[in-house]
ZALO-641893 format. One record per residue: residue in three letters; y, x, z of N, C-alpha, C, O in turn. Coordinates in steps of 0.001 Angstrom, whole numbers, plus 524288, in hexadecimal, padded with zeros to 5 digits. Layout:
// ZALO-641893
AlaYXZYXZYXZYXZ
...
//
This chain:
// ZALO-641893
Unk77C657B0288B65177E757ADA98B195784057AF788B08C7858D7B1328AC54
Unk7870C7AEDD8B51578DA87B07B8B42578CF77B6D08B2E178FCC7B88B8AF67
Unk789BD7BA078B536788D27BFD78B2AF786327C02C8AD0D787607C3988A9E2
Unk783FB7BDD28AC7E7828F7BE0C8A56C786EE7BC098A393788D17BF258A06E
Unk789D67B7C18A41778EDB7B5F98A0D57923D7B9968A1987957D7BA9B89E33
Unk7921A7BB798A4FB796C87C0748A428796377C4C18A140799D27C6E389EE4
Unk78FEA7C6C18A15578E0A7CB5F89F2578E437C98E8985A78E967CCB4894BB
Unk78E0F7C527897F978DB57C330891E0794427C4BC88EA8795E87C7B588B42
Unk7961C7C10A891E279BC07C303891E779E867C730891A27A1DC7C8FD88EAC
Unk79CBB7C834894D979DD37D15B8930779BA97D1FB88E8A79E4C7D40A88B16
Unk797B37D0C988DBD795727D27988950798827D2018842C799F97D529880D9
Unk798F97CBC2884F979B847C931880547A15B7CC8D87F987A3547CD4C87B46
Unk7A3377CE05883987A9627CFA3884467A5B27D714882947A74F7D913886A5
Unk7A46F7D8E4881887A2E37DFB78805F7A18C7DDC487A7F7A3C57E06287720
Unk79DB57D8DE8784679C7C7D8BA8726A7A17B7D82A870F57A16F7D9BB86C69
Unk7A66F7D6B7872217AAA77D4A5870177AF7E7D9FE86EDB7B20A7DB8586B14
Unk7AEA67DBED876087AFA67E0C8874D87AE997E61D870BA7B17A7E93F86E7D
Unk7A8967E5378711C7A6177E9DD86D0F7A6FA7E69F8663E7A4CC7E8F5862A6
Unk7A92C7E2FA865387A88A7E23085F8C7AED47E17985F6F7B0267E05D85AF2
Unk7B35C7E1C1863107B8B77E2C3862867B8517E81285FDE7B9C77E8DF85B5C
Unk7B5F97EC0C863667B7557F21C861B97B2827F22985AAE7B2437F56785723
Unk7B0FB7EF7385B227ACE77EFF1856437B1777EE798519A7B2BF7F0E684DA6
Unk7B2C57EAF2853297B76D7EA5084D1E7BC5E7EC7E84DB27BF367EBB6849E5
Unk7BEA47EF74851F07C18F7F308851CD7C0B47F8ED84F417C4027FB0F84C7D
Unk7BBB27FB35850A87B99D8004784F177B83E7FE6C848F37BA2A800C78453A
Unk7B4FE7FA4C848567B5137F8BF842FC7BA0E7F7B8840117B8AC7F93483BB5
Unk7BE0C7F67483F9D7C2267F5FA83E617C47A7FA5D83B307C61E7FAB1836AE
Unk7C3C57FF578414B7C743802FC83FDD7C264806B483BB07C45D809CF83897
Unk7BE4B8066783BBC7BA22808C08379B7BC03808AD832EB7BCF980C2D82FC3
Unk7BCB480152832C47BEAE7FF4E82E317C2318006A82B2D7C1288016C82697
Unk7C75B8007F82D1B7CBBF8033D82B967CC008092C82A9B7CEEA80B4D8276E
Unk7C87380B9B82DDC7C6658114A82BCE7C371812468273B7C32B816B482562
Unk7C15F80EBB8256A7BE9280E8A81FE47C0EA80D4B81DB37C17A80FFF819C3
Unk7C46D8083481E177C6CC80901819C87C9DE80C45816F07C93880DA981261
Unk7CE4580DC081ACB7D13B81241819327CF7681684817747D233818C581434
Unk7CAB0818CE818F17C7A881CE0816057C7AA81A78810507CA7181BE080CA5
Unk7C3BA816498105D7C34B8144380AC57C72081310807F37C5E68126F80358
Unk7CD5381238809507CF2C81139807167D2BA8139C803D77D57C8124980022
Unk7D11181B1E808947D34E81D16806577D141820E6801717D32C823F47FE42
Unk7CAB981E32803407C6DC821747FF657C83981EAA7F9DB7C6FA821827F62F
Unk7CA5681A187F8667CAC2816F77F4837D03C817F37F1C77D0F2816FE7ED1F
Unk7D41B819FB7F5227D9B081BC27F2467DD388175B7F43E7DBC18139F7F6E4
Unk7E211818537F2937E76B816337F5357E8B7811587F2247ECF980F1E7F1F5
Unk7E3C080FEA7EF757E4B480AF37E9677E3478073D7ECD07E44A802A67EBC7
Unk7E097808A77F1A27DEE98030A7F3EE7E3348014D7F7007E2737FE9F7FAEC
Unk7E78F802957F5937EC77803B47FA3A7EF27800377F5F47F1517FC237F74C
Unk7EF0C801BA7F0FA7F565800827EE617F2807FE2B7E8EE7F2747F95E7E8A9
Unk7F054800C17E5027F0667FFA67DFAB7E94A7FC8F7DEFF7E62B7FEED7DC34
Unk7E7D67F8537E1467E4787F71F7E1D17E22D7F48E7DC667E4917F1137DA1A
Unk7DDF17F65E7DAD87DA297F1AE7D64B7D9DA7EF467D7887DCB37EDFF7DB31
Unk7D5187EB7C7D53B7D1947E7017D73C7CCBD7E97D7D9B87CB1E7E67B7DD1A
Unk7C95A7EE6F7D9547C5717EF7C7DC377C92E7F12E7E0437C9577EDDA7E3BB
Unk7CC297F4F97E1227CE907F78E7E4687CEBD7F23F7EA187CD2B7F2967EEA1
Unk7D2037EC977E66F7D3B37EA217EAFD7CF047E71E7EC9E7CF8A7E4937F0AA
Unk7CB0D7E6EF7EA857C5A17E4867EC1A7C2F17E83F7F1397C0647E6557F4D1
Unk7C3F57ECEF7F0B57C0C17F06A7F22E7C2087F0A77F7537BF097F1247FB0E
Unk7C7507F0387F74E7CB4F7F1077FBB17CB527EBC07FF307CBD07EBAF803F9
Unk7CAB57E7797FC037C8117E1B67FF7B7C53B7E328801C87C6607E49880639
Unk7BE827E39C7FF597BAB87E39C800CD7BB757E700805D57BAF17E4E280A1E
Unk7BCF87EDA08055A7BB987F005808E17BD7B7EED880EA27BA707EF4681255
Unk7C4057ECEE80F687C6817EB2E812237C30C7E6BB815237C2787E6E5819E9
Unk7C00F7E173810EF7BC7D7DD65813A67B8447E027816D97B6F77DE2281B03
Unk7B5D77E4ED815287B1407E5B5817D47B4757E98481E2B7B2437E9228226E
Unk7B8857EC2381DAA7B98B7ECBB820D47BAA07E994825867B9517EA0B82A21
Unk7BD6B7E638822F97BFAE7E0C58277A7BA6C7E064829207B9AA7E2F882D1D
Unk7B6887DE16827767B1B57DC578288E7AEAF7E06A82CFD7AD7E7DEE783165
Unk7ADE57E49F82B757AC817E94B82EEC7AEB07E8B5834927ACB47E900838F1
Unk7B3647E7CC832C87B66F7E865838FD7B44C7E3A183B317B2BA7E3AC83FBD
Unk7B4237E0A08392B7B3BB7D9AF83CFE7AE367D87483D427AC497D58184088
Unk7ABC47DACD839B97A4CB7D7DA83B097A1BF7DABD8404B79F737DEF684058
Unk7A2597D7EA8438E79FC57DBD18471079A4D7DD52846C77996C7E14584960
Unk7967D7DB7F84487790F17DC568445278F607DFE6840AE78AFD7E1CC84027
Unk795067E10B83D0E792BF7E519838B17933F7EA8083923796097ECB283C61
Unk790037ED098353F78FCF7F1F2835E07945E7F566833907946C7F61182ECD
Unk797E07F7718366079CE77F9F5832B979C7B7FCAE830257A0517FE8882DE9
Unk795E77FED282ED5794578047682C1C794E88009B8265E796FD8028282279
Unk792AE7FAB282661790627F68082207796667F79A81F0B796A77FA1B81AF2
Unk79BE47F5078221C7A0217F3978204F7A2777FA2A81DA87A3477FB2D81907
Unk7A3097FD6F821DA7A56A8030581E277A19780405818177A3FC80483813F2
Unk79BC8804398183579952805628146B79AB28024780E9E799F9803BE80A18
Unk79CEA7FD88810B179CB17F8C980D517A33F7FB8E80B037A3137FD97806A9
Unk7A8467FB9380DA97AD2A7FD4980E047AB35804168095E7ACE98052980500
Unk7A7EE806AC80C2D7A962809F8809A17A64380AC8801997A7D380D217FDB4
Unk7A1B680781802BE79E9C8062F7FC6E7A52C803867F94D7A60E8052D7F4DF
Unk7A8A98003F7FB5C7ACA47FCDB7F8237AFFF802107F6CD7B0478030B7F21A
Unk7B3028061E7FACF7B49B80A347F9407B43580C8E7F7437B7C080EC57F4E2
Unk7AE6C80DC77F6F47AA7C811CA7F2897AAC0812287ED027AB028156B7E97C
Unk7AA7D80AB77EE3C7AA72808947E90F7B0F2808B87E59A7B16380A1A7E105
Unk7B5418070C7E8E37B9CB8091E7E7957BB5A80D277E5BA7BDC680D5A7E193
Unk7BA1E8115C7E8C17BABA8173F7E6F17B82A818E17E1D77B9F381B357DE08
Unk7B3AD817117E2D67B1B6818D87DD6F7B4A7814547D8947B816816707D5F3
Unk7B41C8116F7D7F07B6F980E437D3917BCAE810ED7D4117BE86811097CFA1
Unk7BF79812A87D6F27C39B815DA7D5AA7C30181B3A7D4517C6FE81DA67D57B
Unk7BFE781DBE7D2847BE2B821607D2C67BD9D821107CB4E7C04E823017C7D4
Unk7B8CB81DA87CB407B71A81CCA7C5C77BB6181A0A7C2D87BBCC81A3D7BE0F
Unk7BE90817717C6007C2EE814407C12A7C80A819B97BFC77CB2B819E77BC22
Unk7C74881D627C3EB7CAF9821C17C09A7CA0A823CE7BC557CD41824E67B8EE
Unk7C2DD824D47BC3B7C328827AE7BA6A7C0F2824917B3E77C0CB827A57B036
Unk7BF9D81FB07B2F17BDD281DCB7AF6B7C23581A737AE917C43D818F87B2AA
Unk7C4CA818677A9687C8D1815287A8CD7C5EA8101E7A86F7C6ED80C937AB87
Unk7C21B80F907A48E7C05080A2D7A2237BDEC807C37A9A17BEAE803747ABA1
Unk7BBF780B0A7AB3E7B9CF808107AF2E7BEF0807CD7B45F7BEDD804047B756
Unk7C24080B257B4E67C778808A17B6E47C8C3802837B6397C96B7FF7B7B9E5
Unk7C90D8010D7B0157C9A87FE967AE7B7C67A7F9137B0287C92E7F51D7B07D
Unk7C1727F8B67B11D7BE957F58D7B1F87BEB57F43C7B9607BDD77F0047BB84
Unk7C0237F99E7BC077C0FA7F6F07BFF87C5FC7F65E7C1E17C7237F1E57C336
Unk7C9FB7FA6E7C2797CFF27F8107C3517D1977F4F37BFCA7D5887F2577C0AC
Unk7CF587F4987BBC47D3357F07D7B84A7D7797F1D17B4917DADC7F39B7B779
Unk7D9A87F2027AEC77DCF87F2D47ADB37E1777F0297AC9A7E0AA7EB707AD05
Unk7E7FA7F1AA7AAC97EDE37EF427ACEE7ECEE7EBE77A7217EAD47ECCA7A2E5
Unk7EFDD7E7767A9BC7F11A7E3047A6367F56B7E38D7A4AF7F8987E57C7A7BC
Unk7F7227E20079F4C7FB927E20779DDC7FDDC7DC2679D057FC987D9387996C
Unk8024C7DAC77A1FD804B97D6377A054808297D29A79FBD808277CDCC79FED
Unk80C517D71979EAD811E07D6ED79B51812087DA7B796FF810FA7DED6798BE
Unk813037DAB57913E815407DF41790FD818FF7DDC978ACD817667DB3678710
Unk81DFE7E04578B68821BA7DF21788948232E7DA95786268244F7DA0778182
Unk823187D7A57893F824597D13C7886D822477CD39789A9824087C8DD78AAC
Unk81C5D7CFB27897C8184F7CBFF788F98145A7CC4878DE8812F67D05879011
Unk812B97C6C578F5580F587C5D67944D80AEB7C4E07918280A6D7C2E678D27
Unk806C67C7007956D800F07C80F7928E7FDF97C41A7977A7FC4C7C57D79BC4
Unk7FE167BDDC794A17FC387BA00798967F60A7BAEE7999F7F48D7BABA79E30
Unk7F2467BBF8795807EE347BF0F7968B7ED597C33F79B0A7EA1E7C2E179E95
Unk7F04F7C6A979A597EFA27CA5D79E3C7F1FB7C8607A2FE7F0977CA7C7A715
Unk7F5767C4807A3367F6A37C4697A9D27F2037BE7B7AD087F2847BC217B132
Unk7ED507BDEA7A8147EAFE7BB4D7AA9A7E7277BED27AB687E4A27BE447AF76
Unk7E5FA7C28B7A8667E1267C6177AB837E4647C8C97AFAB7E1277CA1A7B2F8
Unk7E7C37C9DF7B0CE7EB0C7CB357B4537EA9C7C8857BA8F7EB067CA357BF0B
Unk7E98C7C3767B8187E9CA7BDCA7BBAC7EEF47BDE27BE697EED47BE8E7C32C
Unk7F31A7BD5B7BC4A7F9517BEB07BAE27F9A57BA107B9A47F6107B8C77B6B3
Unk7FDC07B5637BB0F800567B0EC7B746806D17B4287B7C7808847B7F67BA2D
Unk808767B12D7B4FD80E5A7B3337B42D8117A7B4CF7B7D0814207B8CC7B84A
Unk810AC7B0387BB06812BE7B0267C040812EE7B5337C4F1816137B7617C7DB
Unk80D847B55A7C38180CC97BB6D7C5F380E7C7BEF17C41E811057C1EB7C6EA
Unk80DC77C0207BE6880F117C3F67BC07815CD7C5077BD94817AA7C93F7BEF0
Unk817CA7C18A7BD2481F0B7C18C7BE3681FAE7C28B7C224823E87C4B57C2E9
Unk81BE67C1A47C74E81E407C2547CB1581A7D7C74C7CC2981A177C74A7D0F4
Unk818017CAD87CA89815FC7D1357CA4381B0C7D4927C7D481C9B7D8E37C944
Unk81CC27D1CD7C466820AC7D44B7C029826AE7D3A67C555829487D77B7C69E
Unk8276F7CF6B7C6F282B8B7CF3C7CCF982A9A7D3347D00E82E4C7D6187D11A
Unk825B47D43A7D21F824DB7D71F7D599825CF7DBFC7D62A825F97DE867DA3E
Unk8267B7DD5C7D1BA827387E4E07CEA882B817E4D27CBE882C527E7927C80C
Unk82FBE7E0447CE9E836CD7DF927CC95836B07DE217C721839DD7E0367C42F
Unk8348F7DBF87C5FF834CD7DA867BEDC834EB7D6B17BE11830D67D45C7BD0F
Unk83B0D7D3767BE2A839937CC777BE1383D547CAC27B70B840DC7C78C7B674
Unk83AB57CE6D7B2AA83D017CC9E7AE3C83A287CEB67AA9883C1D7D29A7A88E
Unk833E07CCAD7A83B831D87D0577A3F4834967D19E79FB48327B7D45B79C5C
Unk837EA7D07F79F4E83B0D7D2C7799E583CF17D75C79ADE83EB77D9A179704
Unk83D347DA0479FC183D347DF0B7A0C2838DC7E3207A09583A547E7B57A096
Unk834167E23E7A07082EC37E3F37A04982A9D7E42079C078292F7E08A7992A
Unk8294A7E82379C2E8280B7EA25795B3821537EA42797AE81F587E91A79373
Unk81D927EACF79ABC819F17EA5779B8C817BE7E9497A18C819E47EC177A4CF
Unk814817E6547A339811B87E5F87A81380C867E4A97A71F80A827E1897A412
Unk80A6A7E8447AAFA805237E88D7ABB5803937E9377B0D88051F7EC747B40C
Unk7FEC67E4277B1817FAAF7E43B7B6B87F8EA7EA307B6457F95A7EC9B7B223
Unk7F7297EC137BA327F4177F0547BA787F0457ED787BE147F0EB7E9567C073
Unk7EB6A7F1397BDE47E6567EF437BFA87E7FF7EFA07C43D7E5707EBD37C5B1
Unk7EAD77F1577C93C7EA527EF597CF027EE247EBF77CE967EFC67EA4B7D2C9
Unk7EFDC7EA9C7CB507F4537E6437CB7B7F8497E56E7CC6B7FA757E1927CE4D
Unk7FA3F7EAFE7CA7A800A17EB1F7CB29804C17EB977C68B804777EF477C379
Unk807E17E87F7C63280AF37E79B7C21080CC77ECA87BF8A80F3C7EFA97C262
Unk80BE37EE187BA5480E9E7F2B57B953815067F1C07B6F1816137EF0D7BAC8
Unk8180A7F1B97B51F81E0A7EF8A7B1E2820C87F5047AF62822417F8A37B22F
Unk8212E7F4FA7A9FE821C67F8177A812828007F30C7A5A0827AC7EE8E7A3F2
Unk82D1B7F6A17A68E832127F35C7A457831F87F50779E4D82F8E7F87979BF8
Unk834CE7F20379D0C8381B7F2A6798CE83BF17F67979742840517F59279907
Unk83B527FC557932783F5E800097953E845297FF187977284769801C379AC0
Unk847537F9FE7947084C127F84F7933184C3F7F7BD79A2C8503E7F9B779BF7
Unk849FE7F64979CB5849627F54A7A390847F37F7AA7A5F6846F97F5E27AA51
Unk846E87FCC17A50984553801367A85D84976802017AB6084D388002C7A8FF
Unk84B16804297B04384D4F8075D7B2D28502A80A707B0B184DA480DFD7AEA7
Unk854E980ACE7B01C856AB8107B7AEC485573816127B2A3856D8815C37B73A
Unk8527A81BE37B0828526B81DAC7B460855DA8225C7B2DD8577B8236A7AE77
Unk856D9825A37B87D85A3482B537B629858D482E4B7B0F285CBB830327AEE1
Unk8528282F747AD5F853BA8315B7A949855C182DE37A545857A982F877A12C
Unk85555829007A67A8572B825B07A26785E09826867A0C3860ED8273F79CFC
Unk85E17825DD7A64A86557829077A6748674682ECB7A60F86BCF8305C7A666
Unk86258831E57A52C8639E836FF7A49486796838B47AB5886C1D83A077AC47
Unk8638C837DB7AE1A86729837987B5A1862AC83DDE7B6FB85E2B83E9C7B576
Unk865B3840F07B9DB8615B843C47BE8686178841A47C318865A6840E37C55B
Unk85D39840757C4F985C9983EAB7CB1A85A8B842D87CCBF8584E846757CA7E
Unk85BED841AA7D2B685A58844A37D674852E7841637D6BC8513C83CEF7D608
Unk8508C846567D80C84985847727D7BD84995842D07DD1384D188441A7E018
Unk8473983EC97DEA28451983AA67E2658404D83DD47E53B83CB783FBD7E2A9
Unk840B483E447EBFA83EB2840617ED0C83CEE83C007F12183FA98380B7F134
Unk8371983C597F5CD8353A839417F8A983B0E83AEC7FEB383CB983F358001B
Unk83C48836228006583E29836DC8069B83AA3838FF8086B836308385C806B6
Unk83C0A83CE380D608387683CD28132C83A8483A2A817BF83F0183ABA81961
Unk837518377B81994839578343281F5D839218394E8248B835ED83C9382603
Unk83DCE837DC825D983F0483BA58292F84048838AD82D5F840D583BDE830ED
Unk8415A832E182FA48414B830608335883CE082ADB832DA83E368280C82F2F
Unk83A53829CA83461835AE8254B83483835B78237A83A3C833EE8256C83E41
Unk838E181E39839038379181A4083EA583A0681CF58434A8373C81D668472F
Unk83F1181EEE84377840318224E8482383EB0827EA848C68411882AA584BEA
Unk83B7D8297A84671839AC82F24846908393E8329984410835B883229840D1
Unk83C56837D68440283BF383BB283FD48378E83D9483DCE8335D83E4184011
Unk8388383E51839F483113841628366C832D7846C783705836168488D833F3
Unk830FE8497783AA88345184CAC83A968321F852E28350F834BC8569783375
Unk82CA785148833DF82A95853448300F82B878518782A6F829D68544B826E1
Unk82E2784D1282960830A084BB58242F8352B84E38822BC8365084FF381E65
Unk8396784E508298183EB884F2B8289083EFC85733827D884216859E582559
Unk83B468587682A8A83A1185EEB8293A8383E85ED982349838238632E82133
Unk8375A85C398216B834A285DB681A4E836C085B2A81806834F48593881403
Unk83D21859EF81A7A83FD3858ED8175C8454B85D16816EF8494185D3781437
Unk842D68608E81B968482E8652F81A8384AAA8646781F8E84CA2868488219B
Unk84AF685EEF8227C84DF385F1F826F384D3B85DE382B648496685B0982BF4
Unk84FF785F2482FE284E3885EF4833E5850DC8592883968853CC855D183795
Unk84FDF858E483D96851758550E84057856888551B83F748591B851E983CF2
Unk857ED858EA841A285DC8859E4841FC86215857EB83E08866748566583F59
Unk8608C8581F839ED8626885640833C18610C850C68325F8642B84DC083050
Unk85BC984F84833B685B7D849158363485E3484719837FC85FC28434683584
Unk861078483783DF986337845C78405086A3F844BE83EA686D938414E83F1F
Unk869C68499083CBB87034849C3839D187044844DD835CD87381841608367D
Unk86D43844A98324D86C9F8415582DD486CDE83BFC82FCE86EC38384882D65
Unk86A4F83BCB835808690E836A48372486FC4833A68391F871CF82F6F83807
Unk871DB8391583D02877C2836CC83D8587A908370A83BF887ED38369583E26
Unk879CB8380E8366C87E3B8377F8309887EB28324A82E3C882218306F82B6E
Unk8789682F8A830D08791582C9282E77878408278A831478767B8237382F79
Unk87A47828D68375C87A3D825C983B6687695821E783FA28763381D758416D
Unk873CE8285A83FB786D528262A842A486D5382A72847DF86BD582EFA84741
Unk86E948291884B6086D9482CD184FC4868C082F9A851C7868E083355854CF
Unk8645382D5A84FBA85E8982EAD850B185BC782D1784BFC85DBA82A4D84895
Unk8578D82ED084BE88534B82EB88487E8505382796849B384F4F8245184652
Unk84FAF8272C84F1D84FAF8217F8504A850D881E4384F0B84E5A81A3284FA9
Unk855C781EA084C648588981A2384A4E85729819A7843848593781637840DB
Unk8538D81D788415B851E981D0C83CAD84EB681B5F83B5284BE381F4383B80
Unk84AD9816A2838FC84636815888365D8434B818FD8339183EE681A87834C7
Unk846C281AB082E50845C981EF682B958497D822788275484CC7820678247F
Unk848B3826648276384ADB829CF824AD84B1382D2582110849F7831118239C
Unk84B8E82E3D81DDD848F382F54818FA84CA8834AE8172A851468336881796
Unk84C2B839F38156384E4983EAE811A584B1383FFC80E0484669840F580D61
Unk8503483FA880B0984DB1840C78060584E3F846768048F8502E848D580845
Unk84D458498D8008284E5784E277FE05852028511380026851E285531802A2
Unk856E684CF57FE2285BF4850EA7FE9C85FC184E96804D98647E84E4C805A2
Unk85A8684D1E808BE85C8F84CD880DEF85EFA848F980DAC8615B8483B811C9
Unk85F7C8469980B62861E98402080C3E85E8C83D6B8101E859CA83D3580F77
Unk8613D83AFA814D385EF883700818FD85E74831CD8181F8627882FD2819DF
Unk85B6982E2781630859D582975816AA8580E8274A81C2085394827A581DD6
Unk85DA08243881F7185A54823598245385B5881CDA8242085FB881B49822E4
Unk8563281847825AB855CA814908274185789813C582D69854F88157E83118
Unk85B658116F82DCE8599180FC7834498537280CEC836B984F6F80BE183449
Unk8549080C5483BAB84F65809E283F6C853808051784169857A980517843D3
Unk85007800E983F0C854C57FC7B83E5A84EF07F84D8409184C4F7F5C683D6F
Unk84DC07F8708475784B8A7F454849E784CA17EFAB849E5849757ED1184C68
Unk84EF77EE0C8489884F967E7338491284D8B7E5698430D84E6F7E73983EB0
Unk84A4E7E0E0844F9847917DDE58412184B417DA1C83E8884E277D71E840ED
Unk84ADE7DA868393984DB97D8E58344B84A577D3AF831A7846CD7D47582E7E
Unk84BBC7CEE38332F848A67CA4A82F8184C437C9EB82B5E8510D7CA0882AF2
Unk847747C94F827AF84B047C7C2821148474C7C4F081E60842AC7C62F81DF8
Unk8492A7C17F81CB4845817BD1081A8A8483C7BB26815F6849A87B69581678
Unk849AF7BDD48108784CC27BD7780C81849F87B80C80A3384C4C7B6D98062B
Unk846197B4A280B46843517B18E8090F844E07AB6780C44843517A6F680B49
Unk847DC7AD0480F98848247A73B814A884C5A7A4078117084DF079FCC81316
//
């Protein structure tokens, strides 16, 4: 009897074992499909999402979770299911490029609901917008005075568009008749303590000229830098590596 209770016990302790590694290997499947799929679907599921887009991206995410945790199911059931929702994504992005009216029917088209004076209470209820919201969308994108703003519009993933008022535009250099110098991207040439040392070569320079730059500007090592940044015309942007933890609680 005490040898069958033990042999049960093992047992029970190997089913427990073998369905640990089952939702681990399932897991990582999971996350392998998706990222395929997600990247089969484009970078919209990342940033500029619809309403199918963010449905699609539910759903597929639920069947994944599910995949990983059901132990009795078949993972061939959950990917097949993951990849018909993708299918189906891709292609509706596919056909909404290339047809407008039917774009239209499934992303949706931009509401208009401000424009030159006037609030369009209609549209910020198909919007499903009350005021409240609307002012504080219009806060969010620095705009706390419509009398400065000459049009706003929902767009179908739902991001505020704000078109000012010329009289409130920005002044920019052609407005002033100015030449600027052409804005070019930095290269990081120090990251977290460590030289790139393939950024700082395609940028023309070498360690040696690093390090000069660094004790010009009172850094004895590269260690002591977070990050560092040259631009074009060799200008050094260096952050320190500043370890000690900083609480700030501007709200207390």
């Amino acid at each position: 009897m005490h040898i069958s209770e033990k042999s049960a016990h093992n047992e029970h302790k190997g089913v427990i074992f073998l369905n640990f590694i089952h939702v681990i290997l399932t897991s990582l499947l999971s996350l392998v499909v998706l990222f395929l799929l997600t990247k089969l679907m484009g970078n919209k599921q990342i940033s500029q999402l619809n309403m199918f887009d963010y449905v699609t991206g539910i759903t597929i995410g639920s069947i994944a979770a599910e995949m990983a945790t059901e132990i009795d199911r078949n993972p061939i059931e959950g990917i097949t299911a993951m990849a018909i929702y993708a299918g189906i994504g891709y292609l509706l992005s596919y056909t909404t490029s290339k047809w407008v009216a039917w774009r239209k029917i499934v992303v949706g088209r931009p509401i208009l609901l401000y424009d030159n004076g006037k609030l369009y209470r209609e549209n910020l209820k198909k919007a499903r917008l009350d005021i409240s919201d609307f002012l504080a969308l219009c806060r969010c994108q620095g705009q706390f005075d419509l009398s400065q703003l000459r049009t706003v519009i929902l767009e179908a993933n739902g991001a505020l568009s704000i078109l000012l008022r010329s009289d409130f535009h920005p002044a920019t250099p052609n407005d002033l008749s100015l030449q600027v110098r052409e804005e070019a991207l930095l290269t990081n040439v120090i990251l977290d303590g460590h030289i790139m040392s393939k950024n700082l070569k395609r940028t023309g320079n070498n360690e040696t000229w690093l390090k000069k730059q660094l004790q010009t500007q009172g850094y004895s090592s590269e260690k002591e830098v977070f990050l560092a940044c040259c631009d074009k015309q060799n200008n050094l942007s260096v952050y320190p590596m500043i370890r000690e933890r900083i609480e700030l609680d501007p709200f207390e």
